[in-house]
C-alpha positions in Angstrom: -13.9 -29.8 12.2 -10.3 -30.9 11.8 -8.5 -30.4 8.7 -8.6 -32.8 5.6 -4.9 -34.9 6.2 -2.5 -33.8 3.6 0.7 -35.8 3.2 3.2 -33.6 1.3 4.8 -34.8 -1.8 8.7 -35.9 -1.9 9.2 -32.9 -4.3 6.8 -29.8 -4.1 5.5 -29.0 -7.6 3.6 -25.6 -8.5 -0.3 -24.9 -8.8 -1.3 -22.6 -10.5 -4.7 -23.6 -9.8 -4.0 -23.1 -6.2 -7.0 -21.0 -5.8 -7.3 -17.8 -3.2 -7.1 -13.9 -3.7 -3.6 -13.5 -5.2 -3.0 -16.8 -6.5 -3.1 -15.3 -10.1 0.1 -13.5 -9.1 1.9 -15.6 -6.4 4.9 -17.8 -8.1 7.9 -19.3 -6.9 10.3 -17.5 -9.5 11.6 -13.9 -9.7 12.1 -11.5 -12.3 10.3 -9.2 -14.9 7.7 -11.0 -17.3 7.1 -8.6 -19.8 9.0 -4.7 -20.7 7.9 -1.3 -19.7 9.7 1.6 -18.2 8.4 3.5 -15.0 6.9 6.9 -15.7 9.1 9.6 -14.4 7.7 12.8 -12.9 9.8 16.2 -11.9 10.0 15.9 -8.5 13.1 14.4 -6.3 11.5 10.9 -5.2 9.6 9.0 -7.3 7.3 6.4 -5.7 5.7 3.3 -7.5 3.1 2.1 -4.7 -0.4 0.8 -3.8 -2.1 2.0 -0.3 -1.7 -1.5 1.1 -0.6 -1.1 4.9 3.4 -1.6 3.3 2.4 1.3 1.0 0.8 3.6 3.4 3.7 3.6 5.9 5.8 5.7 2.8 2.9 7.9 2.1 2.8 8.6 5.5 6.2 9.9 6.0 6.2 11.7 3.0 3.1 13.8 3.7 4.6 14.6 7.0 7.8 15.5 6.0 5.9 17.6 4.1 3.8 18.9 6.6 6.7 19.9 8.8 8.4 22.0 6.2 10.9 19.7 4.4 10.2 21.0 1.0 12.5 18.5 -1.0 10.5 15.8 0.0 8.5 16.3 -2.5 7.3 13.4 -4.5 5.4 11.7 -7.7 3.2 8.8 -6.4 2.8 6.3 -9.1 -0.3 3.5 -9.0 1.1 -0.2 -9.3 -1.5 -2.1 -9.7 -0.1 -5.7 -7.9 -3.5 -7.6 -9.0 -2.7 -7.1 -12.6 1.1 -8.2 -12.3 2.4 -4.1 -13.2 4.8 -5.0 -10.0 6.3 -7.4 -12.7 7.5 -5.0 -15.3 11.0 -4.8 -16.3 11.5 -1.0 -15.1 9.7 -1.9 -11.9 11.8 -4.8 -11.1 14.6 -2.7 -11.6 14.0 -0.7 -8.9 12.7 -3.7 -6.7 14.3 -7.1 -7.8 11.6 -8.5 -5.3 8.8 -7.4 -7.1 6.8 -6.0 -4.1 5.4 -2.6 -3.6 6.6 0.3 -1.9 9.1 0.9 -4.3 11.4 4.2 -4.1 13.6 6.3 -6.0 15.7 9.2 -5.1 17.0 11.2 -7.7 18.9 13.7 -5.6 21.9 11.6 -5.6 24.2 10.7 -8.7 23.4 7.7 -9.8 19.5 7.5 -8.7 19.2 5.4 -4.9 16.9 2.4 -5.4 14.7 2.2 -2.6 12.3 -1.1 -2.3 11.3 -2.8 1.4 9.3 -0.2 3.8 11.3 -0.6 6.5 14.3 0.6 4.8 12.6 3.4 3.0 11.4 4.6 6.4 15.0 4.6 7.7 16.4 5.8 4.9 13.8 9.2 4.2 13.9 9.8 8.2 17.6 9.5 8.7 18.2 11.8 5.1 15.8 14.6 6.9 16.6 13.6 10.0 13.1 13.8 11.4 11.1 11.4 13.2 13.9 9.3 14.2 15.2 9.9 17.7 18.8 11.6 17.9 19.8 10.7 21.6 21.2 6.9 21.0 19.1 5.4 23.9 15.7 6.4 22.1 17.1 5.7 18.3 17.4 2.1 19.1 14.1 2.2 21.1 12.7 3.0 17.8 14.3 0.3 15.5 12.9 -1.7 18.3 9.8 -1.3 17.3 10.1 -0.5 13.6 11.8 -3.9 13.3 9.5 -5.7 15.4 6.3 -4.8 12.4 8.6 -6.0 9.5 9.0 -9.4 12.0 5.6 -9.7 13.0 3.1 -8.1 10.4 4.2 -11.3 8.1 2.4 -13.1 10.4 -0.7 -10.5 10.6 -1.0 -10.4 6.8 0.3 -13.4 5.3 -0.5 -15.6 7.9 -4.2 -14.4 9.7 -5.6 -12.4 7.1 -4.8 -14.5 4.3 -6.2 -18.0 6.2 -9.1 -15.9 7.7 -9.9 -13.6 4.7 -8.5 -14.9 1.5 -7.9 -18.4 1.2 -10.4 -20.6 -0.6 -11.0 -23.0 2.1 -10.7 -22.2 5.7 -8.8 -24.3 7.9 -9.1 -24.6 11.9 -5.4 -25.1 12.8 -4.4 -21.9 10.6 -6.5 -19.5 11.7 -6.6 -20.8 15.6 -3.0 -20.3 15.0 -2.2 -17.1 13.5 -5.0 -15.3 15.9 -3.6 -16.6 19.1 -0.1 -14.8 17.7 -1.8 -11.5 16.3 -4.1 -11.5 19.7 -0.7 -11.9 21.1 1.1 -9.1 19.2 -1.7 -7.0 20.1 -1.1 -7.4 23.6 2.5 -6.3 23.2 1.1 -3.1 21.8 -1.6 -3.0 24.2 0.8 -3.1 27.1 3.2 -0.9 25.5 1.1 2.0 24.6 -0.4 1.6 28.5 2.6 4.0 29.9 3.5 5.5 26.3 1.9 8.0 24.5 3.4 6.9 21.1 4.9 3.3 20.2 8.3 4.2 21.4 7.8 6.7 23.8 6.1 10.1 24.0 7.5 10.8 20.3 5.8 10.6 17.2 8.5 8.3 15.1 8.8 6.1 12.0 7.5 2.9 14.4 4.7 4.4 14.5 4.1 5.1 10.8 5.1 1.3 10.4 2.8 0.0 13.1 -0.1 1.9 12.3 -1.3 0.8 8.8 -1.6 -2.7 9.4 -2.8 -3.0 13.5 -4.5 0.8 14.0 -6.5 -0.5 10.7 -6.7 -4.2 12.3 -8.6 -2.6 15.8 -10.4 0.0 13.8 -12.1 -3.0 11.7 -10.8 -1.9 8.2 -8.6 -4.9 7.3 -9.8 -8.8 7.2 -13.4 -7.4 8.6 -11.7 -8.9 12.0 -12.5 -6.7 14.5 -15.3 -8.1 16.0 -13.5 -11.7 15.7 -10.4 -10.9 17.3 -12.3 -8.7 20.5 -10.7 -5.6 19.1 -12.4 -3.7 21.8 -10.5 -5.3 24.8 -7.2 -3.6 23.1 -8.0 -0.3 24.8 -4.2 1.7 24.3 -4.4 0.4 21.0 -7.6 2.2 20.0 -6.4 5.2 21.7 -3.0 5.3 19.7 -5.1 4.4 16.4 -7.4 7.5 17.0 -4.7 9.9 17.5 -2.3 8.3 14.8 -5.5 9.0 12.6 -6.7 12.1 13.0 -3.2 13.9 12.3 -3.7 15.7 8.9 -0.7 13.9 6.7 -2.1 10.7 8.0 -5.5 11.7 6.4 -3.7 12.5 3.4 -1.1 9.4 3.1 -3.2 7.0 3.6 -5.1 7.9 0.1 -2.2 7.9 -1.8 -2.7 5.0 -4.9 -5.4 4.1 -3.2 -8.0 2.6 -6.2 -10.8 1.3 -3.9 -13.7 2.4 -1.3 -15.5 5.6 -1.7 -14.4 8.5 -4.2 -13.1 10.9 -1.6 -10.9 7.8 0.0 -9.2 7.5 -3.3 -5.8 9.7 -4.6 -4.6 7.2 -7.5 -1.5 9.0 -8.3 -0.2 11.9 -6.9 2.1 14.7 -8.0 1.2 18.2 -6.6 -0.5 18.5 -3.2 -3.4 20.2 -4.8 -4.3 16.8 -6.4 -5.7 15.6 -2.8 -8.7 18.3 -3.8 -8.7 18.1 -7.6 -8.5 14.1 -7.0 -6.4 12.2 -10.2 -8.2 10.1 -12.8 -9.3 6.4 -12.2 -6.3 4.9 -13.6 -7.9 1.4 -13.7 -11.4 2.2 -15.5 
């Protein structure tokens, strides 16, 4: 059925009726709307997250940072709740005038570095550790290929197919006929890619692939959007692979439960602040 005809007005005016999963929290102006400070913990970074796919690619690198001996990686992981607005507290936006999650600080430099945008949190913690970023020039850039190809093209996965096809209160044809013939598209990139690679940018584990995985490893193994079946998932074959592999490495297991409030118990780490809380499990923040 085609969509209703909609003539847009001379000047666009707000709705905050507008209806849809996150319309309670989507405006068109920035800055805090009510004071509170971030909690602080005691070690070097301190990250104020939610295990969305933009979340989970910080989580990631931090666990395996971890994993591969970097002591001073380690981190407090705070819950910022994005449903209930905390992203739009006055200490928060402070460290993220954008008021999206992941949001980073590092307090081993004098004054503390503000960190906010995943991309640039990614480059930032592998270049300060300088591990999983490439060090021959050819292969670096091969890398920020890719990492800068997801913050170009997930927009169009997440706020673009899953929001017409999941979240909005009315589905429309043209929108979702559009955004899956680019996300079938962008999965064929990958597809093609990961045919004579082992990894996204080669046959080493990098930062593009902690990017890429959380949003289109979790897009082919059916747990965003509820797409797979939709989208033939199953004819993305390298993809699959890659998502299998990406997933079964043991920091993967743990990042991606990092302020994660949802799904089964054992799925869930709501904050995190020793590496013995992925056993002892924190306390349900949100009850």
């Amino acid at each position: 059925m085609p969509n209703k005809p909609y003539t847009p007005q001379k000047v666009w005016q707000w709705n905050q009726e507008s209806g849809g999963k996150f319309a309670n929290i989507n405006r068109p102006i920035a800055g805090a709307t009510f004071e509170e400070d971030l909690q602080q913990g005691k070690h070097p970074f301190q990250l104020y997250s939610l295990a969305t796919p933009n979340g989970v690619k910080v989580t990631i690198l931090l666990e395996e940072l971890l994993e591969a001996g970097f002591s001073e990686a380690e981190y407090d992981a705070w819950l910022v709740n994005i449903m209930d607005g905390e992203q739009f507290s006055s200490g928060f936006v402070e460290v993220n005038p954008n008021s999206k999650i992941p949001a980073l600080l590092d307090n081993t430099t004098t004054p503390p570095t503000r960190l906010f945008e995943s991309g640039s949190i990614l480059l930032y913690l592998a270049e300060k550790f300088g591990k999983f970023i490439p060090a021959a020039p050819a292969q670096r850039t091969e890398c920020m290929n890719w990492l800068f190809w997801q913050m170009g093209s997930a927009p169009l996965l997440g706020g673009g197919f899953g929001h017409f096809y999941a979240y909005a209160p009315e589905k429309f044809e043209y929108a979702i006929d559009r955004y899956t013939m680019e996300v079938k598209r962008q999965l064929d990139v990958l597809d093609k890619q990961l045919a004579n690679n082992r990894f996204i940018a080669g046959n080493e584990y990098t930062i593009a692939d902690m990017a890429i995985w959380p949003w289109y490893g979790a897009l082919v193994k059916n747990e965003v959007y509820e797409a797979a079946e939709f989208i033939e998932a199953h004819t993305y074959k390298n993809v699959l692979r890659w998502a299998d592999e990406i997933a079964a490495r043991p920091a993967v297991k743990r990042g991606r439960i990092v302020n994660r409030a949802w799904g089964e118990a054992h799925e869930q780490l709501h904050e995190r602040h020793d590496a013995s809380d992925f056993e002892l499990r924190t306390e349900d923040k949100l009850a």
